[in-house]
C-alpha positions as CSV (number, residue, x, y, z in Angstrom):
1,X,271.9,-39.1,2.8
2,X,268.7,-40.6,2.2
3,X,266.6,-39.1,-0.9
4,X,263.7,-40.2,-0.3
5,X,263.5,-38.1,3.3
6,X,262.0,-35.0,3.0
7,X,264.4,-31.9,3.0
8,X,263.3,-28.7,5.0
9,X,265.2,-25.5,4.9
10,X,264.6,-23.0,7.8
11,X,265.9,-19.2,6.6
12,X,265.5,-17.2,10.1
13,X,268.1,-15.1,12.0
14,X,267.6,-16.4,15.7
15,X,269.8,-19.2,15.8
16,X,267.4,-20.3,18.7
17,X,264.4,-20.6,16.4
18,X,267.0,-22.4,13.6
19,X,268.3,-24.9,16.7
20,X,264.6,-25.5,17.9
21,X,262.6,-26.6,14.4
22,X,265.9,-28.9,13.3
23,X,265.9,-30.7,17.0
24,X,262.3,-31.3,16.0
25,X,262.4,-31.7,12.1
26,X,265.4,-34.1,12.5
27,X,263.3,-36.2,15.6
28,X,260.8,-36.2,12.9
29,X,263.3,-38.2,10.0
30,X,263.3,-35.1,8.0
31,X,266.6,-33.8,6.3
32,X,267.5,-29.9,7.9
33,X,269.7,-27.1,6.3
34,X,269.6,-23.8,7.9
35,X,270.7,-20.2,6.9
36,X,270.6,-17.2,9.0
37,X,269.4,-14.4,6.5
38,X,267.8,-14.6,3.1
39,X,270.6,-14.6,0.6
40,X,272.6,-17.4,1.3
41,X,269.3,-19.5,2.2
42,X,268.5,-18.3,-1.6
43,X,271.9,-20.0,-2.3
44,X,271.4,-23.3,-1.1
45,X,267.9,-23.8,-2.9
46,X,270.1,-24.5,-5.8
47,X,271.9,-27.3,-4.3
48,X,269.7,-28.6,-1.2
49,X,266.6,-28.6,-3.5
50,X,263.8,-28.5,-0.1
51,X,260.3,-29.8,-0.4
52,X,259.5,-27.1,2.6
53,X,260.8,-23.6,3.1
54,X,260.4,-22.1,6.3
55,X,261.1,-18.2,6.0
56,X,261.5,-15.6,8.9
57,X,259.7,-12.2,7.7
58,X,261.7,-10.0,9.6
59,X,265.6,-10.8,8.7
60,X,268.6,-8.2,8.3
61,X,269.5,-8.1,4.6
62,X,267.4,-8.9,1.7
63,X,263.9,-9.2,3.2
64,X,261.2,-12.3,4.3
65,X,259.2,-11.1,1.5
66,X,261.5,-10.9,-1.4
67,X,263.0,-14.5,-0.2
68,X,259.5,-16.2,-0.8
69,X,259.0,-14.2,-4.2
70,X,262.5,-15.3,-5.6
71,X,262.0,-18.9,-4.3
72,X,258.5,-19.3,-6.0
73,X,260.5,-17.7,-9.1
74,X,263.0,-21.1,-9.3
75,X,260.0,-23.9,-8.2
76,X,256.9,-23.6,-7.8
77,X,256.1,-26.9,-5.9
78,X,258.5,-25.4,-2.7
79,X,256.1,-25.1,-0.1
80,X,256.8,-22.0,1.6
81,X,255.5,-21.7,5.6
82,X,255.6,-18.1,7.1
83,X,257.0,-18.3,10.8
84,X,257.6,-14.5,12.2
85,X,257.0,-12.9,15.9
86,X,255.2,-10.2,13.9
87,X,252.0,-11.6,13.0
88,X,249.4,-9.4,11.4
89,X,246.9,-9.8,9.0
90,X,248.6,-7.4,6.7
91,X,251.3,-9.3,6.9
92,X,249.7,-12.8,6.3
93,X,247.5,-11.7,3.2
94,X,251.1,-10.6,1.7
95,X,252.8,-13.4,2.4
96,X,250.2,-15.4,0.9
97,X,250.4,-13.3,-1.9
98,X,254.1,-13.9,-2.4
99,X,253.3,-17.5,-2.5
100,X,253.4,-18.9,1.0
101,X,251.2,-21.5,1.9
102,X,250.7,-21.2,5.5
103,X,251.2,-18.3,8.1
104,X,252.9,-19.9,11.9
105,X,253.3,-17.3,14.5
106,X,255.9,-17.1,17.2
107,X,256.3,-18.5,19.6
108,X,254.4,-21.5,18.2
109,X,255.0,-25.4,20.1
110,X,256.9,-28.3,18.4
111,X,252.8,-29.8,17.7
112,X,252.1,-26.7,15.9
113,X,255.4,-27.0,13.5
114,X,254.3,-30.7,13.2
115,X,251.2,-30.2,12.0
116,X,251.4,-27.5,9.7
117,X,254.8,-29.2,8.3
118,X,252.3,-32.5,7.7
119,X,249.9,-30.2,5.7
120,X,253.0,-28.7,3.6
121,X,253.9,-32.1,2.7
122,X,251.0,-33.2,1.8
123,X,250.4,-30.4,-0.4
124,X,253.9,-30.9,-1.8
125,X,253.0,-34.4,-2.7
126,X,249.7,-33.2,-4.3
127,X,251.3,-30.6,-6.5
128,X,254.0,-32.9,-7.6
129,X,251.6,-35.4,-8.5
130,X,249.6,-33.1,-10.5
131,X,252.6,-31.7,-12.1
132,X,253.6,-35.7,-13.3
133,X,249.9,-36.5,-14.4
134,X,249.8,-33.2,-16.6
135,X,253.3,-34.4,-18.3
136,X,252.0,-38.0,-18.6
137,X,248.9,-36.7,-20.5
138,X,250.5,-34.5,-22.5
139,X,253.0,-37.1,-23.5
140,X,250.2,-39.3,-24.5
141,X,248.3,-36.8,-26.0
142,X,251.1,-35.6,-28.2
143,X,251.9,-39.4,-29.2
144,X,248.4,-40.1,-30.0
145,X,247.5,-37.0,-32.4
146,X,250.7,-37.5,-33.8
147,X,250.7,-41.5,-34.9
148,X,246.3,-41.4,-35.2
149,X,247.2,-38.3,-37.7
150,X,250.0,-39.6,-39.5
151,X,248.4,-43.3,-39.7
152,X,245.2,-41.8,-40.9
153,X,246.4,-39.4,-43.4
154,X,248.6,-41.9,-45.8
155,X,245.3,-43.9,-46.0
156,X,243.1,-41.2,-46.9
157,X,245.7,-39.4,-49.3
158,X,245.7,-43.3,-51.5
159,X,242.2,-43.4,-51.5
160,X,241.9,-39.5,-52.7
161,X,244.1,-40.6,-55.6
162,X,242.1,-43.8,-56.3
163,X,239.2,-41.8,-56.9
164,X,240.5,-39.3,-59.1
165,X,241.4,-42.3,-61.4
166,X,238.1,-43.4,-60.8
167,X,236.9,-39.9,-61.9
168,X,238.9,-39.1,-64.5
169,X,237.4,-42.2,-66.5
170,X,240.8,-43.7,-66.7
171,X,239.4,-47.4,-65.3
172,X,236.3,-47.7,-67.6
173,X,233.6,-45.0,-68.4
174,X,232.0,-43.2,-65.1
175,X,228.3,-42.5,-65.5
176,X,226.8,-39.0,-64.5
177,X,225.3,-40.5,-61.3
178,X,228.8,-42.2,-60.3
179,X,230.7,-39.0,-60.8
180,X,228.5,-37.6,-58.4
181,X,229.2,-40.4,-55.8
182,X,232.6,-39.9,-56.5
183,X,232.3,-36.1,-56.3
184,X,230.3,-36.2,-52.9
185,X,233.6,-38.8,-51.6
186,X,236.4,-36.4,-52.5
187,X,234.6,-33.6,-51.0
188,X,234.2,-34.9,-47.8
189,X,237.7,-36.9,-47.4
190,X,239.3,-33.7,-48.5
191,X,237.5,-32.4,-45.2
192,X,238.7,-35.5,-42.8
193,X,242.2,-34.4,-44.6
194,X,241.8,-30.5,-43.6
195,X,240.5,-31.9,-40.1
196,X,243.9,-34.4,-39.9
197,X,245.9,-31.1,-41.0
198,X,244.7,-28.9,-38.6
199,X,245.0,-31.4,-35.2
200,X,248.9,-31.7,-36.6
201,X,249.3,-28.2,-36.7
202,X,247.5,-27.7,-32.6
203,X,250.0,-30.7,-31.9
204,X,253.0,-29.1,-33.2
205,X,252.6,-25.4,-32.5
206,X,254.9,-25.7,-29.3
207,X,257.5,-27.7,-31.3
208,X,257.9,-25.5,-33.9
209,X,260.0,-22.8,-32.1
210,X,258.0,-20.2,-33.6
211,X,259.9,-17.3,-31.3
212,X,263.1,-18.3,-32.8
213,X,261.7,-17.1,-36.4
214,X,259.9,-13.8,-34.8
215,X,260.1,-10.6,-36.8
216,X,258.6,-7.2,-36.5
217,X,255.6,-6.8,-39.1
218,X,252.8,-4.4,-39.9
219,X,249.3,-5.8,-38.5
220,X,247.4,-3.7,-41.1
221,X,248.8,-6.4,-44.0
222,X,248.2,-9.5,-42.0
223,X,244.3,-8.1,-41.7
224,X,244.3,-7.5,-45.4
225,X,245.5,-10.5,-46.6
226,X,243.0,-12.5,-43.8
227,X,240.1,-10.4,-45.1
228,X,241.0,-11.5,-48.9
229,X,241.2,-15.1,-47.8
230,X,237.5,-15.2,-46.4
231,X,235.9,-12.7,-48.9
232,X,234.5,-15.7,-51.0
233,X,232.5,-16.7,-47.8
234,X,231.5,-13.3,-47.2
235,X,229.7,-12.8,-50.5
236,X,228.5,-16.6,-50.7
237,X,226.7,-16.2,-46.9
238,X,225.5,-12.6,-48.1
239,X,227.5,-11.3,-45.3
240,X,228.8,-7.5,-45.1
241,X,232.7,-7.5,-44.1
242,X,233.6,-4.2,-43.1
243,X,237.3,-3.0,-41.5
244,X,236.8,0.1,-39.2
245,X,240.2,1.2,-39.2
246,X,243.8,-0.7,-39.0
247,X,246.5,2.1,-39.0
248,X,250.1,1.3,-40.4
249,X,251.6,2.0,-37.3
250,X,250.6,-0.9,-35.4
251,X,253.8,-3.1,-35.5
252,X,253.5,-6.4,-34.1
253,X,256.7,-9.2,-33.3
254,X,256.2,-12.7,-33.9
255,X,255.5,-15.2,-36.8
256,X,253.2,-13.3,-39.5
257,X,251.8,-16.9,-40.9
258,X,250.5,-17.7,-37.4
259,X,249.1,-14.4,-37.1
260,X,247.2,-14.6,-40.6
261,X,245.8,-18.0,-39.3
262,X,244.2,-16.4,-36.3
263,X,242.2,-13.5,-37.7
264,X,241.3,-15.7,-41.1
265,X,239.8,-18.3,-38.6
266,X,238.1,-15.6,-36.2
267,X,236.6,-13.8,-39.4
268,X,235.7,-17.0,-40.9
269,X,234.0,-18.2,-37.8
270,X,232.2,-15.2,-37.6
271,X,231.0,-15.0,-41.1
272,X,230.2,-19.1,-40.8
273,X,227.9,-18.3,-38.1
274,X,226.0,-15.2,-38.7
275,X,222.5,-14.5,-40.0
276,X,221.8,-13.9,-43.7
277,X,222.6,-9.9,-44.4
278,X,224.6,-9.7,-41.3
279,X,228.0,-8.1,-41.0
280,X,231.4,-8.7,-39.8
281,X,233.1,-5.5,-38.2
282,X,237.0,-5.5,-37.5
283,X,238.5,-2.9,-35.8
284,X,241.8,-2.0,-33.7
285,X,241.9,-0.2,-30.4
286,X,244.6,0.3,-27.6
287,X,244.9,-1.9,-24.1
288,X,247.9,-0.7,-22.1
289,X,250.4,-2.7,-23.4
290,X,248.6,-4.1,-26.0
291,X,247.1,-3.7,-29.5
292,X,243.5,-4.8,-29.4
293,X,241.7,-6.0,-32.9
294,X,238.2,-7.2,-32.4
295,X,236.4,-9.1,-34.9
296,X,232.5,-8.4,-33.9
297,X,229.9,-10.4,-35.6
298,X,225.8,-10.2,-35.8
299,X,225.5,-13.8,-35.7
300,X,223.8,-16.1,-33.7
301,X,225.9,-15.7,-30.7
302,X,227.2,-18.3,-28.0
303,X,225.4,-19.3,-24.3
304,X,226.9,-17.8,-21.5
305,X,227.7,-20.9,-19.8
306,X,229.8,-22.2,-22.8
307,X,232.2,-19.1,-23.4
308,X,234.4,-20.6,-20.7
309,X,235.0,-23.5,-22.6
310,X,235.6,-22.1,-25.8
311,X,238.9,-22.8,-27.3
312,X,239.1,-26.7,-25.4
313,X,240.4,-28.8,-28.2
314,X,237.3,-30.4,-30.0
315,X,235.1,-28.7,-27.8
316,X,232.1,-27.6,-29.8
317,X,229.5,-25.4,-29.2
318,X,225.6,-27.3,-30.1
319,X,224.5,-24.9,-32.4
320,X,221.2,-25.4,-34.0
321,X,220.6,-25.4,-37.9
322,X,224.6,-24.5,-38.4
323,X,226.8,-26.7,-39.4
324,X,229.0,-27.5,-36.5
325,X,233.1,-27.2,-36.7
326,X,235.7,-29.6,-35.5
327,X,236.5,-27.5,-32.4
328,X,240.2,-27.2,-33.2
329,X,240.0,-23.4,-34.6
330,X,239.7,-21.7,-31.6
331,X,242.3,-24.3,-29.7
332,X,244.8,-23.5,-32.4
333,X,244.3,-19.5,-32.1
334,X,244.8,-19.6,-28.2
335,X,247.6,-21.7,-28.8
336,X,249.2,-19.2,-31.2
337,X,248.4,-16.5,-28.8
338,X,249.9,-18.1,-26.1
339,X,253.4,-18.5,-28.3
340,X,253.1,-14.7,-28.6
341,X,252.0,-13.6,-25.0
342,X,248.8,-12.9,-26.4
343,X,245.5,-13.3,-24.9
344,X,242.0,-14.1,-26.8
345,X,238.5,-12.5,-24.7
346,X,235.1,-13.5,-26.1
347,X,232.0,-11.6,-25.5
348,X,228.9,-13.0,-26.5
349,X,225.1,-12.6,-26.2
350,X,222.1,-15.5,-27.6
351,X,221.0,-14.3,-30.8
352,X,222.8,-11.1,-30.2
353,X,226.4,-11.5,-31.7
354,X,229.8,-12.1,-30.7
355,X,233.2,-10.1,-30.2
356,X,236.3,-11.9,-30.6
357,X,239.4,-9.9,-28.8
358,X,242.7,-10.5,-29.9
359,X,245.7,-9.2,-27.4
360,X,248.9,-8.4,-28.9
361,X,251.9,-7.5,-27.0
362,X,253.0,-3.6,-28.4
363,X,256.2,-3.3,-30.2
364,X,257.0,-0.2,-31.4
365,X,254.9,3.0,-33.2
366,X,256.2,3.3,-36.4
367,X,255.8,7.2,-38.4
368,X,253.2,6.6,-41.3
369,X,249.7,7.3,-42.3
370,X,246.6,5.3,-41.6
371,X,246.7,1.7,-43.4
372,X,243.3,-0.3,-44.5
373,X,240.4,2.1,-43.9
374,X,237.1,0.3,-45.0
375,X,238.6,-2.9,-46.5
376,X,236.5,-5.2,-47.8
377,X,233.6,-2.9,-47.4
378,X,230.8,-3.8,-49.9
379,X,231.3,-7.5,-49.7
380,X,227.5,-8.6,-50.0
């Protein structure tokens, strides 16, 4: 058998249909397997492994439909091609749906099956390429944070310790205007440090098998102990930090550190970025299957046309007279999210403020009274 021929599976129960496409398919240089109804055409996915499906709609058994759903459940990058004698647009919009690519009605000529079997391939091809030049940058992307952070970090780590020797006076006196050099160098290597931390921890999130460590824990402390993480800021900016409402009985699964992270860095963000004597408002609600907290600023919002891109690693937005962030915060909280089938909306407005929305899949309502009612309230 020759792998590099492309393998086509036809699931249809006229045997005349079957015969027909496989005289052509195999004329063609393509490798054919058939099955007559959808469950053992299911079957041989497994072990034929097809570029191209073609699936009959109207089959005895398990159905046309349910045939492409499960097949687009085990590999995406099948193409799937509709072929039925019952043609409808009702029927095509479903399909599609479902995850079929194309729609070919019956009776159709060998040309038709030709052509739209050349288009299936060439998707094929497309997808599959795309799949192995997503890997390929990730690869490298993974590779590079990881030796660029490492390599950078045991520099910058000596040099830190250099200058507290410096510092401390232990090389020969430091003059008041020195110490002030040396002051102004920690300060800002210990930021290149926290900047080197953080692109390790984006790097690593997937690796560390978070869900493996997942336990049930109430939202209300997370909150509180994010809130008494950024209340320095709050106070220094003159910014009022206010919690509506977290009840007790919001139980959330997952890893409570990664949690914390997200809501001190959405809290922090918004405190970083508002107006002097503005306020930070956090607040729960429910969303279906989810527990909703948003974290609503009055700052000095973001431009319509750069919410999309929000949460890009190292994207930043340009904001004037603020001191702009490395662009890893919000990458790192979608990323955490993601790990926990969470979601992160943003609604903003110029000049107007921002709401952050964080999705959390529900657990379980636990009995108790309300938790953190007004925390941090009085923060200016």
């Amino acid at each position: 058998m020759d792998i590099n021929k492309p393998k086509i599976l036809i699931i249809d129960d006229e045997e005349t249909i079957c015969d027909a496409c496989s005289q052509v398919f195999i004329k063609d240089g393509y490798l054919v397997e058939i099955s007559l109804e959808g469950t053992s055409g299911l079957e041989k996915i497994d072990n034929f492994k097809p570029d191209i499906v073609l699936v009959d709609l109207k089959m005895p058994g398990i159905s046309g439909m349910e045939v492409l759903e499960k097949i687009a459940e085990k590999d995406r990058n099948i193409v799937l091609i509709v072929i039925t004698g019952y043609a409808s647009i009702e029927s095509a919009v479903e399909s599609m749906k479902r995850g079929a690519f194309d729609f070919l009605a019956k009776p159709f000529t060998p040309d038709e099956l030709r052509i739209i079997t050349r288009r299936a391939l060439e998707k094929r091809r497309a997808s599959l390429e795309a799949e192995r030049l997503k890997r390929e940058k990730e690869r490298m992307r993974q590779n590079f944070i990881s030796l660029v952070s490492h390599e950078l970090r045991t520099p910058l780590v000596a040099v830190m310790q250099y200058l507290e020797v410096l510092g401390g006076g232990i090389s020969g006196e430091v003059s008041k205007e020195q110490s002030k050099i040396i002051n102004r160098m920690k300060i800002r290597l210990n930021e290149l440090l926290k900047l080197i931390d953080r692109w390790l921890k984006l790097s690593r999130i997937e690796e560390l098998k978070l869900k493996e460590g997942f336990q049930d824990f109430s939202l209300s402390s997370v909150i509180g102990e994010a809130i008494d993480l950024v209340k320095p800021l709050a106070y220094e900016r003159n910014v009022n930090l206010k919690v509506k409402s977290i009840a007790n009985n919001i139980i959330i699964n997952g890893d409570k550190e990664m949690i914390k992270e997200i809501f001190t860095n959405l809290i922090n963000n918004s405190i970083k970025y508002n107006r002097e004597g503005g306020s930070v408002m956090v607040e729960s609600r429910e969303h279906e299957d989810f527990w909703v907290i948003d974290v609503s600023d009055t700052g000095i919002g973001i431009p319509e046309q750069e919410i999309a891109h929000i949460g890009e690693e190292f994207y930043r937005v340009k904001r004037e007279g603020n001191a702009a962030g490395s662009g890893l915060g919000l990458a790192i909280v979608k990323k955490i999210l993601d790990v926990h089938n969470g979601k992160l909306e943003i609604k903003s407005k110029l000049n107007q403020g921002s709401t952050f929305s964080v999705y959390l899949p529900k657990v379980k309502i636990a009995k108790g009274k309300e938790g953190l009612r007004g925390l941090g309230e009085g923060n200016k």
